[in-house]
Rosetta silent file (secondary structure, phi, psi, omega in degrees, C-alpha in Angstrom):
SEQUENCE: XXXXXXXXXXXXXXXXXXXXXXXXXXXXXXXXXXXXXXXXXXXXXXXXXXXXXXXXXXXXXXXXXXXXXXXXXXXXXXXXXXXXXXXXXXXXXXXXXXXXXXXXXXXXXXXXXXXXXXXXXXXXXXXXXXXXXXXXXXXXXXXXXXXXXXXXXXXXXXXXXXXXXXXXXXXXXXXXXXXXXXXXXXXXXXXXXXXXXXXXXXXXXXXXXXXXXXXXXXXXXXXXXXXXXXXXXXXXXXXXXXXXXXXXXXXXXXXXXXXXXXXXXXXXXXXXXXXXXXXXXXXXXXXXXXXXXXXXXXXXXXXXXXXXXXX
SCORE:     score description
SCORE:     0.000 S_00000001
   1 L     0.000  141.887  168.008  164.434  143.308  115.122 S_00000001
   2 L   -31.482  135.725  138.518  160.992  141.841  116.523 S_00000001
   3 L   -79.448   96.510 -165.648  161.515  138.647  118.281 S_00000001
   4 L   -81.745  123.936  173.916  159.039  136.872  116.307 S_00000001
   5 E   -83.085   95.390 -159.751  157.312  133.774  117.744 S_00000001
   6 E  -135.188  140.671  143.525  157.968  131.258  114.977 S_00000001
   7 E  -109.770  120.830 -160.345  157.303  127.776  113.721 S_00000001
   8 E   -89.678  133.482  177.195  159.914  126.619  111.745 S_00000001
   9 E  -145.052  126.284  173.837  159.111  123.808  108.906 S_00000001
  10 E  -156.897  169.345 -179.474  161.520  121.677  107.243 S_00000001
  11 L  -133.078  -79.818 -162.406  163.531  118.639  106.287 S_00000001
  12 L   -41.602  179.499  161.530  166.808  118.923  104.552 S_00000001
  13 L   -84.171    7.997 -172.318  170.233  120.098  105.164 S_00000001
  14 L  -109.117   29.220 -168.288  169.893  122.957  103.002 S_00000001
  15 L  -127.115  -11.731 -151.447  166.945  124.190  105.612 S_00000001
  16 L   -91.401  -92.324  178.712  169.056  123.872  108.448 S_00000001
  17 L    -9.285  -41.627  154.811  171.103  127.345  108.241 S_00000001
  18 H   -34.357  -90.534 -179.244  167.670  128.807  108.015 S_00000001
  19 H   -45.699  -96.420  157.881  166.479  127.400  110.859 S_00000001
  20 H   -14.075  -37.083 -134.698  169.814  128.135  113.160 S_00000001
  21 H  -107.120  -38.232 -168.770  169.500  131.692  111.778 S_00000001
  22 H   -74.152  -30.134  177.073  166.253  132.206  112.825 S_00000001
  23 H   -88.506    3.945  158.563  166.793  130.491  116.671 S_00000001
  24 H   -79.126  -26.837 -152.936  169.630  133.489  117.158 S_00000001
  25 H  -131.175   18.571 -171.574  167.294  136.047  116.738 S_00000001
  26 L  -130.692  166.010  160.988  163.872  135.027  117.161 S_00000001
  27 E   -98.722   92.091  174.647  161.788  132.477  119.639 S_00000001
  28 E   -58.896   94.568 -165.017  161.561  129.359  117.895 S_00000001
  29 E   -67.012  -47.146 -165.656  157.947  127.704  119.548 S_00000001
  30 E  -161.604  178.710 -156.488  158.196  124.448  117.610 S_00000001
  31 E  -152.407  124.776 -153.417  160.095  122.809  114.786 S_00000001
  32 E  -144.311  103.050  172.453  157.801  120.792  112.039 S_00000001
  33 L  -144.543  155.559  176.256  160.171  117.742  109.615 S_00000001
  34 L   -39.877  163.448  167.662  159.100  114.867  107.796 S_00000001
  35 L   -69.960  147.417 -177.721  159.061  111.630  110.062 S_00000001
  36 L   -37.602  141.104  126.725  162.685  109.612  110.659 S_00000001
  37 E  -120.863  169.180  166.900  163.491  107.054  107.479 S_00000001
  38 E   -41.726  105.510 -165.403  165.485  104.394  106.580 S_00000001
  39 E  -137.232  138.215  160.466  169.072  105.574  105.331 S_00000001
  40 L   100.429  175.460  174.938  172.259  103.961  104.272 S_00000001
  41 L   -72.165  -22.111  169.567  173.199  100.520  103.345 S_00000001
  42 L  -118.038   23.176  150.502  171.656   98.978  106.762 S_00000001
  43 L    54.100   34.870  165.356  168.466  101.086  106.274 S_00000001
  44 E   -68.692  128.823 -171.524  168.778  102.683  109.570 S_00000001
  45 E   -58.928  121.755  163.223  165.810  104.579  111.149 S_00000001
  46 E  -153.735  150.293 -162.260  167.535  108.465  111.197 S_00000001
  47 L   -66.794  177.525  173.499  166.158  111.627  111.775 S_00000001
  48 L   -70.483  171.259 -174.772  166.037  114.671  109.163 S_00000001
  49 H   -66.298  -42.463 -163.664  169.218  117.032  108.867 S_00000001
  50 H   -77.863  -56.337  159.318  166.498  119.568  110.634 S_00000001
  51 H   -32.795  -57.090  154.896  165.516  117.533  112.931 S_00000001
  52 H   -58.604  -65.068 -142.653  169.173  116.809  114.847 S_00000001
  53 H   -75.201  -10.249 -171.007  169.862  120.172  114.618 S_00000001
  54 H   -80.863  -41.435  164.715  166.482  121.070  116.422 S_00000001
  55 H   -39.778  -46.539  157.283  167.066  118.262  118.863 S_00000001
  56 H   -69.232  -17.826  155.286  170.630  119.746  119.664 S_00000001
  57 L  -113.930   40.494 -177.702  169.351  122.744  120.402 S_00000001
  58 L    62.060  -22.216  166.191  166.705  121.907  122.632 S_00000001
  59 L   -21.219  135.430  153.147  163.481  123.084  120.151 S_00000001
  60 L   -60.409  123.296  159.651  160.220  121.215  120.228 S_00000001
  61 E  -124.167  129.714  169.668  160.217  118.855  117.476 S_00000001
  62 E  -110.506  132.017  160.701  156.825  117.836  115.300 S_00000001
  63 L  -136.388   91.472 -176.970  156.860  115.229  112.665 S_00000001
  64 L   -68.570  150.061  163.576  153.107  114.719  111.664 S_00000001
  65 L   -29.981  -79.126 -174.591  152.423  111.624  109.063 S_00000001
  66 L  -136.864  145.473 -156.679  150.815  114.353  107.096 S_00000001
  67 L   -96.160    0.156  175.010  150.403  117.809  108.329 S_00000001
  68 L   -97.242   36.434  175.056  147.154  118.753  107.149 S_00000001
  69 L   -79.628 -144.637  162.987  144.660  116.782  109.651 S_00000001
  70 L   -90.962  -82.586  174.191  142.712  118.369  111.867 S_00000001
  71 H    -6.033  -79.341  179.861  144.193  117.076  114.834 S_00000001
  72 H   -70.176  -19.248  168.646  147.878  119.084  113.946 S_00000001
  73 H   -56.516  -68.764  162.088  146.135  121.886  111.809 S_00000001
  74 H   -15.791  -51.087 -173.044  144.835  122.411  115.637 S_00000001
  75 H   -74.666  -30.794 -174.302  147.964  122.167  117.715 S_00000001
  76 H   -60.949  -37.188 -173.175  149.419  124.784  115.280 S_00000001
  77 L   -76.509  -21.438  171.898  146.429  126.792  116.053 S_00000001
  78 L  -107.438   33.822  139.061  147.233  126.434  119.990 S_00000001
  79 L   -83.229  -55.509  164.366  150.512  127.289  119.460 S_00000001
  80 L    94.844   41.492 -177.099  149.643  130.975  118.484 S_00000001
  81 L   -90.023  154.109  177.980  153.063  131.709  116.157 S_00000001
  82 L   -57.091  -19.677 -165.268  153.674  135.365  115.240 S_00000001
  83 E  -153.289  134.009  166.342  154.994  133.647  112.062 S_00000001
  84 E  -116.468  145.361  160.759  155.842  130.455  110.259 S_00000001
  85 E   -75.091  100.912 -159.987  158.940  129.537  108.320 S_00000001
  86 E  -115.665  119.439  172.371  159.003  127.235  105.288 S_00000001
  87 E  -148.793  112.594 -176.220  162.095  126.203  104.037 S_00000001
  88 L    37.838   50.180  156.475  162.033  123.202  101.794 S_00000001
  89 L   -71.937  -43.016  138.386  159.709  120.950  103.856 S_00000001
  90 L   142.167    7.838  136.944  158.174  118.451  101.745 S_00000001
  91 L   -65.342  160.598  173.993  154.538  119.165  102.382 S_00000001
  92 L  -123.981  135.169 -155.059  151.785  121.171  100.805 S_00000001
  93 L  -100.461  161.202 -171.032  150.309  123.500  103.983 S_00000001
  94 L   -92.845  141.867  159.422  146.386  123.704  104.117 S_00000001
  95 H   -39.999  -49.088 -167.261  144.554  127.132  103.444 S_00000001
  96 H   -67.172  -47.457  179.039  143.750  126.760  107.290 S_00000001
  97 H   -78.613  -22.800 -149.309  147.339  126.562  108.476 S_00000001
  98 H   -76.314  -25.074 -161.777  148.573  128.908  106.132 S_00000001
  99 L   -95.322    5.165 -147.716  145.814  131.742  107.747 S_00000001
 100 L   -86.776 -104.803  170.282  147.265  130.223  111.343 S_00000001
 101 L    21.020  127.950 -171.907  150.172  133.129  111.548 S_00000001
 102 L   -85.988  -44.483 -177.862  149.190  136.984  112.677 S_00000001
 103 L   -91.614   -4.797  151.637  152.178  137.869  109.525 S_00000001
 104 L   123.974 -153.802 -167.377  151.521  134.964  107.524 S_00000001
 105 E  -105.916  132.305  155.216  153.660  132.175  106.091 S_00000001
 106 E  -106.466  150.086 -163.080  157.341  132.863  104.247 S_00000001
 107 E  -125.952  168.116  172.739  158.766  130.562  102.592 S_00000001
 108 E  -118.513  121.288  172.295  163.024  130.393  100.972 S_00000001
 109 E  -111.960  166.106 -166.218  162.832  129.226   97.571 S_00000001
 110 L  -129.008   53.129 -173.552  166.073  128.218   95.712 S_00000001
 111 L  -161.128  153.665  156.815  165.098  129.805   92.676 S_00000001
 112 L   -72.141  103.367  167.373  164.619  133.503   91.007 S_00000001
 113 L   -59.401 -135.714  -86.796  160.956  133.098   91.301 S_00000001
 114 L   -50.876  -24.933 -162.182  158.677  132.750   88.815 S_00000001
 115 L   -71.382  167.524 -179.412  161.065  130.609   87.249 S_00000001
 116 L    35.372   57.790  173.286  161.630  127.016   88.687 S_00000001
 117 E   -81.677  152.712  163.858  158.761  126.462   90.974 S_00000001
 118 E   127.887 -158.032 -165.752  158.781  122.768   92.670 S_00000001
 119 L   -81.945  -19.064 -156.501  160.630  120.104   94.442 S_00000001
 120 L  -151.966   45.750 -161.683  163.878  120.485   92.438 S_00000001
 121 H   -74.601  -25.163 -148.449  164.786  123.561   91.385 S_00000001
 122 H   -97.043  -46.544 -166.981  168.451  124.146   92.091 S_00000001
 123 H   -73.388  -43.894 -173.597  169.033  120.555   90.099 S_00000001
 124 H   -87.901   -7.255  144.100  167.119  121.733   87.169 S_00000001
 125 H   -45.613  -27.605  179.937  168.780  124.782   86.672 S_00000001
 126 H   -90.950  -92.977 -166.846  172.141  123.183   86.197 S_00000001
 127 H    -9.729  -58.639  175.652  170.168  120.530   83.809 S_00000001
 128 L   -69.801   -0.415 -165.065  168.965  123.175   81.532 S_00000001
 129 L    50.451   46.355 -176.339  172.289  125.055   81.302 S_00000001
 130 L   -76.135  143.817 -176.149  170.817  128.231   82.994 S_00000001
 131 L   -95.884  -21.953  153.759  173.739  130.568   83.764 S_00000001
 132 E  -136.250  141.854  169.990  172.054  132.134   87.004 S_00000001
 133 E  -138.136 -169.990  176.868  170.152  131.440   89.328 S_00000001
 134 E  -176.230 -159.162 -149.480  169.532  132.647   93.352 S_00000001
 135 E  -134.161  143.079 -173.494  167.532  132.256   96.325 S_00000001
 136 E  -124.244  145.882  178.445  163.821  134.006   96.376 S_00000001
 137 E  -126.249   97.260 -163.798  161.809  135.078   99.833 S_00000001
 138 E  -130.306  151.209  166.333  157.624  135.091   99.110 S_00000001
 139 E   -81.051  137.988  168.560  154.596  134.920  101.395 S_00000001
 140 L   -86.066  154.947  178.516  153.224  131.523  100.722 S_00000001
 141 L  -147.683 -167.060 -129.590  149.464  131.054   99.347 S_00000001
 142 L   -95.460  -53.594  171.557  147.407  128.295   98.413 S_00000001
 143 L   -49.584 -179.177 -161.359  149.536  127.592   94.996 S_00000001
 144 L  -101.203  155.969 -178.432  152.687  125.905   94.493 S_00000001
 145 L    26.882   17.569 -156.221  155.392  128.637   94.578 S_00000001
 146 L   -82.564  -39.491 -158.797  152.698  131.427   93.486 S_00000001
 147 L   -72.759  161.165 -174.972  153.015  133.822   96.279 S_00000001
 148 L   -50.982  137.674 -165.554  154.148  137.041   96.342 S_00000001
 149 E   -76.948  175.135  173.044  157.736  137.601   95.928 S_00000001
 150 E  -148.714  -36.430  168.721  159.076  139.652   98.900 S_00000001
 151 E  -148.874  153.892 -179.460  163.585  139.623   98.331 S_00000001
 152 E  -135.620  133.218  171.818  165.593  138.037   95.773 S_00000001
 153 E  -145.131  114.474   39.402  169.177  137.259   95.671 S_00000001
 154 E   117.294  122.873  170.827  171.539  136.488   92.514 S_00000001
 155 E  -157.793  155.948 -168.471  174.083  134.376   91.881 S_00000001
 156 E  -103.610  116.808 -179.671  176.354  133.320   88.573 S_00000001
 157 L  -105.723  117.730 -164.501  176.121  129.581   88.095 S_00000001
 158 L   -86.864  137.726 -179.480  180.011  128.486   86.647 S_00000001
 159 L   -47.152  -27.806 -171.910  179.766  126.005   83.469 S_00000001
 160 L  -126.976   33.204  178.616  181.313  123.368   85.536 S_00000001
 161 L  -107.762  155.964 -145.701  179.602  123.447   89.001 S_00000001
 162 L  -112.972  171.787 -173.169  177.993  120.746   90.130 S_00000001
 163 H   -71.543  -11.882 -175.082  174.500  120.681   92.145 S_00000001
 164 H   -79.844  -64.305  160.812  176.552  119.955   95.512 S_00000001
 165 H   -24.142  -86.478 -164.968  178.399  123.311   95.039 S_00000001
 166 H   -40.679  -65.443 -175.381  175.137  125.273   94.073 S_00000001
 167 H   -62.073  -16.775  163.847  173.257  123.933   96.917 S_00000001
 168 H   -54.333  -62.766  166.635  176.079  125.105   99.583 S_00000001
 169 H   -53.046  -28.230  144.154  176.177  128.245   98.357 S_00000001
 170 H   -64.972  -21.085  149.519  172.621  128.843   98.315 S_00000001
 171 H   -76.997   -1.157  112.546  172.185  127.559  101.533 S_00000001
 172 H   -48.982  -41.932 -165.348  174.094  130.050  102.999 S_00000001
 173 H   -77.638  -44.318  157.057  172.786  133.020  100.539 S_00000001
 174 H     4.559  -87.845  166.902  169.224  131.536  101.978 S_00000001
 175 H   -41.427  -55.017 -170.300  170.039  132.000  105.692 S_00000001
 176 H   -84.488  -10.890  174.849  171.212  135.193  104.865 S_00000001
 177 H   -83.345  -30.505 -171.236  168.315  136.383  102.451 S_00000001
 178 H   -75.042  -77.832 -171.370  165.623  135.024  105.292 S_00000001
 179 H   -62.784  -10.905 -173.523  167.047  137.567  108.089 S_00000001
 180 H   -83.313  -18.402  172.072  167.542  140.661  105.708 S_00000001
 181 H   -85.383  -35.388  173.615  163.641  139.953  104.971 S_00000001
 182 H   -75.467    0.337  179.388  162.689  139.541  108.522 S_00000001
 183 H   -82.276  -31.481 -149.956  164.500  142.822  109.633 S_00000001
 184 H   -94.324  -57.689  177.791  162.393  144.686  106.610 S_00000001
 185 H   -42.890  -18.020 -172.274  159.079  142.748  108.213 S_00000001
 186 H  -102.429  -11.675 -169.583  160.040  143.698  111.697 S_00000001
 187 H  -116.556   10.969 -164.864  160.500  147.403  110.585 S_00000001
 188 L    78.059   17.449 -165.922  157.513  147.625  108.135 S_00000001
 189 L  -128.899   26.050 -179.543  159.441  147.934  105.120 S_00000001
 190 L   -75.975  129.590  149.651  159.167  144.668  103.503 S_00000001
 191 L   -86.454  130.774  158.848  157.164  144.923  100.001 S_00000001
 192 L   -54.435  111.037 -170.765  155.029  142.576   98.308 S_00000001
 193 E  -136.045  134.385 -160.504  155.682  141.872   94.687 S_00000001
 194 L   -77.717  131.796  166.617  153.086  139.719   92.544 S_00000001
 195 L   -63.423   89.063  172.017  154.823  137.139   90.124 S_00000001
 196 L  -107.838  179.980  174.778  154.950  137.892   86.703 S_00000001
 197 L    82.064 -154.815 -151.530  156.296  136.854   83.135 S_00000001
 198 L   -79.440  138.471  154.041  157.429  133.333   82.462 S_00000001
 199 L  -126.500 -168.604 -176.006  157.528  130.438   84.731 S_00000001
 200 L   174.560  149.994 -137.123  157.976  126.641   84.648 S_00000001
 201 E  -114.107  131.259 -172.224  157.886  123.646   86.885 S_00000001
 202 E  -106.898  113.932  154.871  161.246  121.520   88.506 S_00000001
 203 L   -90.221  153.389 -160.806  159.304  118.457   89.311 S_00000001
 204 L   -76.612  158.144 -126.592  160.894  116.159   91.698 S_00000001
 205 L  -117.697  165.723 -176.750  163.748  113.868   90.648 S_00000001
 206 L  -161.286  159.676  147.426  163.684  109.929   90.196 S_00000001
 207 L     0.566  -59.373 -158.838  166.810  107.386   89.178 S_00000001
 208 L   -80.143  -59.389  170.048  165.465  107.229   86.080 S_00000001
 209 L    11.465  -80.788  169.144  166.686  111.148   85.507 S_00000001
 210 L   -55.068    7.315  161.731  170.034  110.190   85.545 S_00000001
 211 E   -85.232  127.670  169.941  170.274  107.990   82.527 S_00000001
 212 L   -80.986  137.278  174.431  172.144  109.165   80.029 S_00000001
 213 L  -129.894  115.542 -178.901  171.080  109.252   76.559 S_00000001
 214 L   -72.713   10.499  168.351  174.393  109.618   74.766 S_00000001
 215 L   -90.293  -11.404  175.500  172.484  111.006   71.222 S_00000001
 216 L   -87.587  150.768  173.996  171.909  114.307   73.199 S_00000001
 217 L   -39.734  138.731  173.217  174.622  117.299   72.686 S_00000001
 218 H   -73.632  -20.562 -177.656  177.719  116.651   75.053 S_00000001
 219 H   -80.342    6.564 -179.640  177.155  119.930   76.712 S_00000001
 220 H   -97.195  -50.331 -173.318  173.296  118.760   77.783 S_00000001
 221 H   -43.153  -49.522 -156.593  175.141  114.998   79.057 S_00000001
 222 H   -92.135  -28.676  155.707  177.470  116.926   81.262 S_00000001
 223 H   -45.926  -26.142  159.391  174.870  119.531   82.643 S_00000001
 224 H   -24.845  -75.589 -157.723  173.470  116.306   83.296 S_00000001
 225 H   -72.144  -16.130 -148.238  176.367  114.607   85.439 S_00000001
 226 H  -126.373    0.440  152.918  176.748  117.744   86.973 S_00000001
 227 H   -64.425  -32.434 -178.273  173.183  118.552   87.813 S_00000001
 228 L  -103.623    0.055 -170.920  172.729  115.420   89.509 S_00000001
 229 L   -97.635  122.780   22.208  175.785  115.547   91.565 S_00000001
 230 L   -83.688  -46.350 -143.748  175.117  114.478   94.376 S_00000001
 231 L  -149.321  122.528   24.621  172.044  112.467   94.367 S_00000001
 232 L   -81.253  -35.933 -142.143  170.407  110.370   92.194 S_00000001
 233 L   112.868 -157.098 -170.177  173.663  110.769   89.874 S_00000001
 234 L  -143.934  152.016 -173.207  173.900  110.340   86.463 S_00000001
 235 E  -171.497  154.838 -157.507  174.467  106.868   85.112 S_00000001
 236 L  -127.693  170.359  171.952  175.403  104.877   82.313 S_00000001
 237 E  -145.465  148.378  173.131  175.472  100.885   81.555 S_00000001
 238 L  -156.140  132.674 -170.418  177.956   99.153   79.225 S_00000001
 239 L    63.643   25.318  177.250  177.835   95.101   79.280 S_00000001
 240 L    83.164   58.074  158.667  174.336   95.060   81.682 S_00000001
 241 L  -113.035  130.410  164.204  176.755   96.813   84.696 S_00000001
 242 E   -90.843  118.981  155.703  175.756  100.285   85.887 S_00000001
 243 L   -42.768  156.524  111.509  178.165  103.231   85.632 S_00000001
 244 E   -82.605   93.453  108.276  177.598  106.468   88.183 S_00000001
 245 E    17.190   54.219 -152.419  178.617  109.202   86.181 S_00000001
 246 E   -91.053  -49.738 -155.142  180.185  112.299   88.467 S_00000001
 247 E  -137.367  150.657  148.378  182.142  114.812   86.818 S_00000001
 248 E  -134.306 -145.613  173.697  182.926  115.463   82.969 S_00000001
 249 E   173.283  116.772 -166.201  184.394  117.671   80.914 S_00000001
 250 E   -93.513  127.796 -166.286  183.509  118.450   77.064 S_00000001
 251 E   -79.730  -60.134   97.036  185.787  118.544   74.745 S_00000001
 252 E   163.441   27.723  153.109  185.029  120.403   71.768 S_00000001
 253 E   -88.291  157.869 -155.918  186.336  117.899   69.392 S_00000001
 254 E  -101.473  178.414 -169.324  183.943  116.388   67.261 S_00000001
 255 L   -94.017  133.952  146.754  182.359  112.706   67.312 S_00000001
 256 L   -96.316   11.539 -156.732  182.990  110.340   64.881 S_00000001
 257 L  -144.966  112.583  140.282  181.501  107.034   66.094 S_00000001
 258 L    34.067  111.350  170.399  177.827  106.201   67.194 S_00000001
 259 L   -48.181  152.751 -162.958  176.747  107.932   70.204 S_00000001
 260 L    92.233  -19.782 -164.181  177.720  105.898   73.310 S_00000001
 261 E   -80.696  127.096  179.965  181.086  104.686   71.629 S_00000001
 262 E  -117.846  118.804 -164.596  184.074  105.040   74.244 S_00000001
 263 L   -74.587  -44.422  176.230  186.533  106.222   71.819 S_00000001
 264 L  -123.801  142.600 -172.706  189.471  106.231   74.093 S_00000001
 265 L  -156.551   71.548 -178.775  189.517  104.772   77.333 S_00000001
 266 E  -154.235  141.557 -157.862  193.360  104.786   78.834 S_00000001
 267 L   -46.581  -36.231  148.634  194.976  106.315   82.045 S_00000001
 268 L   -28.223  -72.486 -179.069  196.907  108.823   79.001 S_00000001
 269 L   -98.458   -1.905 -178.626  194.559  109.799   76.839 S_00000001
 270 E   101.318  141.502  151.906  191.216  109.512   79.060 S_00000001
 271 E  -112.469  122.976  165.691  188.195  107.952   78.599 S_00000001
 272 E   -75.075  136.980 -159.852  186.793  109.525   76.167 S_00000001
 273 E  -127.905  141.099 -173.841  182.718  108.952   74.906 S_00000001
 274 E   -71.812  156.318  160.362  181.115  109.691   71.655 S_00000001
 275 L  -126.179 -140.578  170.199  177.760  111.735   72.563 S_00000001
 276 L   -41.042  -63.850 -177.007  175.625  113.762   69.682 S_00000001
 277 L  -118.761  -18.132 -176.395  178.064  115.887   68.456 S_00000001
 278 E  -144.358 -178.909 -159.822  181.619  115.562   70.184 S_00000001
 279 E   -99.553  133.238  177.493  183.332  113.606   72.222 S_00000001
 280 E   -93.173  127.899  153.660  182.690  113.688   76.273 S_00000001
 281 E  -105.304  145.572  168.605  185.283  112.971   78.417 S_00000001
 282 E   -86.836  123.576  144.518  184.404  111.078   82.098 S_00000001
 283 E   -96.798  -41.720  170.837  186.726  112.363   84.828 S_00000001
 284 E  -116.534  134.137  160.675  185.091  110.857   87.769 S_00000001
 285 E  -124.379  165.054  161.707  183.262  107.553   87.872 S_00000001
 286 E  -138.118  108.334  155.068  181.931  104.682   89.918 S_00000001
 287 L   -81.266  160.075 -164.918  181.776  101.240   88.847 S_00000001
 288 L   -33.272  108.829  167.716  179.632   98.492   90.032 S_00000001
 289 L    99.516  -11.648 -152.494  180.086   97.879   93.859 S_00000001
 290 L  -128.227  156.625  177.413  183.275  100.589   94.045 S_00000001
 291 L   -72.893  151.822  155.164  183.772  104.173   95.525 S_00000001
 292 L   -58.826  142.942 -175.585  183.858  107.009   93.130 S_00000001
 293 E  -153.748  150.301  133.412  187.064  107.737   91.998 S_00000001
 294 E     6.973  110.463 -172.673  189.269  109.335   89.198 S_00000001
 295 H   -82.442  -88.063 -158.742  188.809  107.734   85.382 S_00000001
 296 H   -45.436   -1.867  118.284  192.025  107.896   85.359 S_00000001
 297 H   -34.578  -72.642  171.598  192.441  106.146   88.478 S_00000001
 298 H   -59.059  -52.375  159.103  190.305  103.510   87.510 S_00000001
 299 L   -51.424  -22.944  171.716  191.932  103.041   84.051 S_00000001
 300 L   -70.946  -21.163 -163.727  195.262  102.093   85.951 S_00000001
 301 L  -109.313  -36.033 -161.318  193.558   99.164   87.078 S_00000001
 302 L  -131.988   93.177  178.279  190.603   98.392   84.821 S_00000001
 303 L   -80.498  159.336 -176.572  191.321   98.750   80.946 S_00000001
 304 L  -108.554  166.611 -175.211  188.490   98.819   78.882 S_00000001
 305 L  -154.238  109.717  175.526  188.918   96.429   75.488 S_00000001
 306 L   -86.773  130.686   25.053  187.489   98.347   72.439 S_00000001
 307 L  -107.131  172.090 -153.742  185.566   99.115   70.720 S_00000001
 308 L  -159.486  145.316 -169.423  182.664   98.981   73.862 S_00000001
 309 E  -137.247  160.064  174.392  179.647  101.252   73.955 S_00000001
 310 L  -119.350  165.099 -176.868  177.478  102.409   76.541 S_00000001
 311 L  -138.901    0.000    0.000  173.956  102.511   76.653 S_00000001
């Protein structure tokens, strides 16, 4: 394969395999992630996922404010890469940078393109109860996910896997979808293929997501909880305290009490939650101030006194 003169741009940990895949076989010129922030309970300045790993492996690392001035649109341009890499950076690239590249820009999307363009695709696929999903490889253009697809790769999303699952595994099939496209670009035999039929927009995630409104169908609640796992979560309140919400598991008996209603709530029997139409059971929780744990766990210690409703 070409050794391709590339600037690699990203933030996350799901970018990072990417990124390593690309500095076995390629010459990575620079490295382009969001600026350090504040993380953790003592709001400590720390770098991106992308960042350490670029840092550990000696790469130039850029983290412009915003990446479209002149001033870095420029440096990019005195860099001279054969190529740039995009994999879930957290920018929108300029016409100008995008034209910087002699092969142009590719980006790893974490979606069967057209479907799920945006910041949050992998989470809103589990949200929506989509049964597959994969990882897509497109020259980037001026639009938000628009450009021409170039490889696609497949995967079976299981009824009870959570967004932490999905993103490992796609952040491997990623890594590995990114070199089988740059082998067909290094040998001329990559094709372009323009995005058609239906698409629709994952817009980026907020707190507020993760509320549950227990009048929706229990299989929508728990695509929920399990859509959101890891981050924000899914979350519930009962007496002003906020729940997290982790894992559930739907039952397929029906409800007979006011959505919100925790029918059963004992280290035996569960706790069990009315939603729309049947009853949800919580398997994993966090209460106020406490680690996630086991409901059943939690219930050895902390009985609930019925009847008690969430909201």
């Amino acid at each position: 394969m070409k050794r391709f003169r590339v600037v690699f741009m990203g933030t996350p940990e799901f970018a990072v395999p990417c990124l390593a895949a690309l500095a076995e076989r390629c010459e990575v010129i620079g490295v382009v992630t969001q600026p350090d922030k504040p993380r953790g309970r003592g709001q400590k300045m720390m770098p991106s996922p992308v960042k350490a790993w670029a840092q550990d492996h000696g790469l130039p690392v850029y983290q412009p404010e915003r990446i479209k001035t002149d001033a870095f649109t420029a440096e990019l341009e005195n860099m001279k890469p054969d190529l740039m890499v995009v994999v879930a950076f957290g920018q929108i690239l300029s016409q100008r940078i995008l034209d910087i590249p002699v092969y142009g820009c590719i980006n790893v999307h974490a979606s069967l393109l057209p479907r799920y363009r945006g910041a949050a695709p992998m989470q809103w696929c589990i949200i929506n109860g989509e049964k597959k999903t994969g990882v897509t490889t497109m020259f980037m253009d001026a639009g938000l996910d628009t450009g021409d697809m170039l490889l696609r790769s497949e995967m079976d999303i299981g009824p009870d896997m959570t967004l932490e699952e999905l993103h490992d595994a796609l952040r491997d099939q990623g890594a590995q979808l990114l070199v089988d496209t740059l082998e067909k670009l290094s040998d001329g035999t990559l094709v372009r293929i323009p995005q058609q039929g239906d698409s629709n927009y994952a817009p980026m995630l907020t707190k507020q997501t993760g509320h549950i409104d227990w009048s929706q169908k229990a299989e929508a609640i728990h695509n929920l909880v399990r859509g959101l796992n890891s981050w924000p979560g899914a979350y519930t309140v009962l007496d002003g305290k906020t729940y997290k919400i982790w894992r559930t598991k739907t039952t397929g008996k029906a409800a007979e009490a006011d959505p919100g209603t925790i029918v059963r709530a004992d280290r035996k029997s569960g706790l069990l939650v009315a939603a729309g139409d049947e009853l949800l059971e919580i398997t994993e929780l966090q209460a106020p101030g406490r680690k996630k744990m086991r409901a059943a766990d939690y219930l050895n210690g902390h009985g609930a006194e019925l009847p008690a409703r969430f909201c």
